[in-house]
C-alpha positions in Angstrom: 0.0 0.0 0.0 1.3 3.2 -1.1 1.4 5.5 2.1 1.8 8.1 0.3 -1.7 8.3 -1.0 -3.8 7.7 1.7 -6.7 9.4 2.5 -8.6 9.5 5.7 -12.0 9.6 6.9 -13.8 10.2 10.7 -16.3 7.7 11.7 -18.4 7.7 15.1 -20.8 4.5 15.2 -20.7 4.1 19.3 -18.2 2.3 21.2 -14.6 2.9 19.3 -13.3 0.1 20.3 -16.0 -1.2 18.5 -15.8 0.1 15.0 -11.9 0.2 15.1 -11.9 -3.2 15.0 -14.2 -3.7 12.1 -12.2 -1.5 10.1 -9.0 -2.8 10.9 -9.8 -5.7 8.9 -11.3 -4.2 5.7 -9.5 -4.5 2.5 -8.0 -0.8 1.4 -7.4 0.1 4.9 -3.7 0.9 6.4 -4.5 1.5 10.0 -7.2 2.6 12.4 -7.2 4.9 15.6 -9.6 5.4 18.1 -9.8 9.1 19.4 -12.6 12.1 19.6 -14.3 14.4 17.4 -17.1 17.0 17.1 -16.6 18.9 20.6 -15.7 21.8 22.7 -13.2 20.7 24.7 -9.1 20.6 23.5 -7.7 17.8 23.9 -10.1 15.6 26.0 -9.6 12.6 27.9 -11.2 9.3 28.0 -12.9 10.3 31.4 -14.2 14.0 30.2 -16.0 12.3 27.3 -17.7 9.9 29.0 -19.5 12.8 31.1 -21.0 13.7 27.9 -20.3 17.3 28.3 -17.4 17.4 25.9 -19.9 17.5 22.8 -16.5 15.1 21.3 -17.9 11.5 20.2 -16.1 8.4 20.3 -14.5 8.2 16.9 -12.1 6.4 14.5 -10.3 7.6 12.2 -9.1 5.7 9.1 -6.3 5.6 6.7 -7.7 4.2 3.4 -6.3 3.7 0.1 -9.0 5.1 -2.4 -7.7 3.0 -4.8 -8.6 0.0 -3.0 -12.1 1.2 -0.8 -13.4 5.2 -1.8 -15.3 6.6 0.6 -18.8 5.0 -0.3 -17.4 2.3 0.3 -16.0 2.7 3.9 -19.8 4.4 4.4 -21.4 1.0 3.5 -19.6 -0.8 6.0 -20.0 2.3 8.8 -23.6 2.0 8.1 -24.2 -1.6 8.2 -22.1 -2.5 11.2 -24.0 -0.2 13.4 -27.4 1.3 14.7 -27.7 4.1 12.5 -31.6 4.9 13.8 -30.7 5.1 17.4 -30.2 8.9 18.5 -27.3 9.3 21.0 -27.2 5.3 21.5 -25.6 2.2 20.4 -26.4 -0.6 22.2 -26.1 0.0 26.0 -23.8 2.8 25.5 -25.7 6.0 25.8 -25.1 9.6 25.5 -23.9 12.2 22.6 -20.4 10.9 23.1 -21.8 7.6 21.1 -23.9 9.4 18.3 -23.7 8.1 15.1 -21.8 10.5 12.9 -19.3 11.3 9.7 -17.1 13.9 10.3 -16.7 15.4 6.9 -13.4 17.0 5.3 -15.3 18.9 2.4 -18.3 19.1 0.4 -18.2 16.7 -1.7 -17.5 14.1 0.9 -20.6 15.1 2.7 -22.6 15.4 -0.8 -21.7 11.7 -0.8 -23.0 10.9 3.1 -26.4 13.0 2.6 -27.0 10.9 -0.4 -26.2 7.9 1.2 -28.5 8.7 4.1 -31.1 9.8 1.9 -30.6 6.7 0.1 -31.0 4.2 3.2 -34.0 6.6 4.2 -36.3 6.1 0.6 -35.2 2.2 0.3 -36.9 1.2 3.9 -33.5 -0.4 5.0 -34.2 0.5 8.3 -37.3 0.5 9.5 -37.1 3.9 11.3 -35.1 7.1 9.5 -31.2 7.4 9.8 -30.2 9.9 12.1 -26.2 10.3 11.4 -25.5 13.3 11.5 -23.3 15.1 9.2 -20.5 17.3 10.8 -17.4 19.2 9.7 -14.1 18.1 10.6 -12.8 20.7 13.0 -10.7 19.1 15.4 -9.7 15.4 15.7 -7.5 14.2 19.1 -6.3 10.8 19.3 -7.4 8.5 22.1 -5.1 7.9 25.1 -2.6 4.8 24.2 -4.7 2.1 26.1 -7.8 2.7 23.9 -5.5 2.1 20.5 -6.0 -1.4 19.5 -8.4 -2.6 22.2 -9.9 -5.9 20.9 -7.1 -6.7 19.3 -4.8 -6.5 22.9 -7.8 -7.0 25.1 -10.2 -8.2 23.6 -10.4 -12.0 25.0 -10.0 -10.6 28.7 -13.0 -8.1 28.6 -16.4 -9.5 28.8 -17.6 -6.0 27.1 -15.5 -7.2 23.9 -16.8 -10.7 24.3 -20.0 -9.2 24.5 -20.2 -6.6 22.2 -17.2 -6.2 19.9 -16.8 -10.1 19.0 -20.8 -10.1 17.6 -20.3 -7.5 15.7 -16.8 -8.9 13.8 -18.9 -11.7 13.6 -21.6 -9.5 11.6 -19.1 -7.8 9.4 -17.3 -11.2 8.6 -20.5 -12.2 7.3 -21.8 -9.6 5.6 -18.5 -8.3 4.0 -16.5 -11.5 3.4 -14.9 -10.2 0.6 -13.5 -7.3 1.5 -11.9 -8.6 4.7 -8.2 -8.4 4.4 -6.4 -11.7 3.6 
């Protein structure tokens, strides 16, 4: 993979841990890291976000080869290994810190997620409307060091991971056996 073309993108789709290890295994994609996006607050920690008064989300942030995945296709995946319906929820995480969002780095990226969304909404996919919402990338901080790589380090001694996180590889290896990394 040719590091010098990669692009990246900002994903929020609930727990990070979560969605950072979905991505890390999809085809096109360099590396993953968990951090926070879409607040107030510089430089935030794990513990100030989880207060919910932050207005920062629990994000990831990818490093994609557009050659290999373009942005509608990292969408199809964010959208399809989450709850895109539940306002401020995923699962038993609750609060604005898990909303479901795309952190947009221009127009025509977020041309791309309205349609998308608008998309999803007109086919019936879900039976209740998408409520992503669509935000510009202002600032992005990276999570502390113990959040990078969670499932992957932790994964089989956490019952959160077993819980959550495992089910949900198990979803996307499903669903999106051919683009998982070989």
């Amino acid at each position: 993979m040719n590091k010098e073309n990669l692009e990246t993108a900002v994903l929020a789709g609930g727990c990070f841990w979560c969605t950072e290890a979905v991505f890390q295994q999809l085809k096109g994609v360099d590396h993953v890291e968990s951090g926070y996006a879409g607040g107030h607050v510089a430089n935030p920690t794990y513990e100030q976000v989880c207060t919910g008064n932050t207005g920062h989300a629990e994000v990831i942030k990818i490093w994609y080869d557009p050659q290999v995945i373009n942005f509608e296709g990292l969408l199809e995946v964010f959208f399809k290994t989450h709850d895109p319906t539940s306002l401020n929820r995923q699962g038993a995480d609750v609060g604005t810190q898990y909303r479901s969002a795309i952190f947009y780095r221009n127009e025509k990226e977020k041309e791309i997620a309205a349609n998308i969304i608008k998309d999803l909404d007109d086919s019936g996919y879900y039976s209740e409307k998408v409520v992503t919402t669509l935000e510009p990338l202002k600032t992005y901080y990276a999570a502390e060091n113990y959040h990078q790589d969670y499932f992957r380090v932790k994964g089989d001694q956490n019952p959160y991971c077993q819980m959550v996180v495992k089910p949900k590889l198990e979803k996307f290896e499903k669903v999106f056996k051919d683009k998982i990394k070989d």
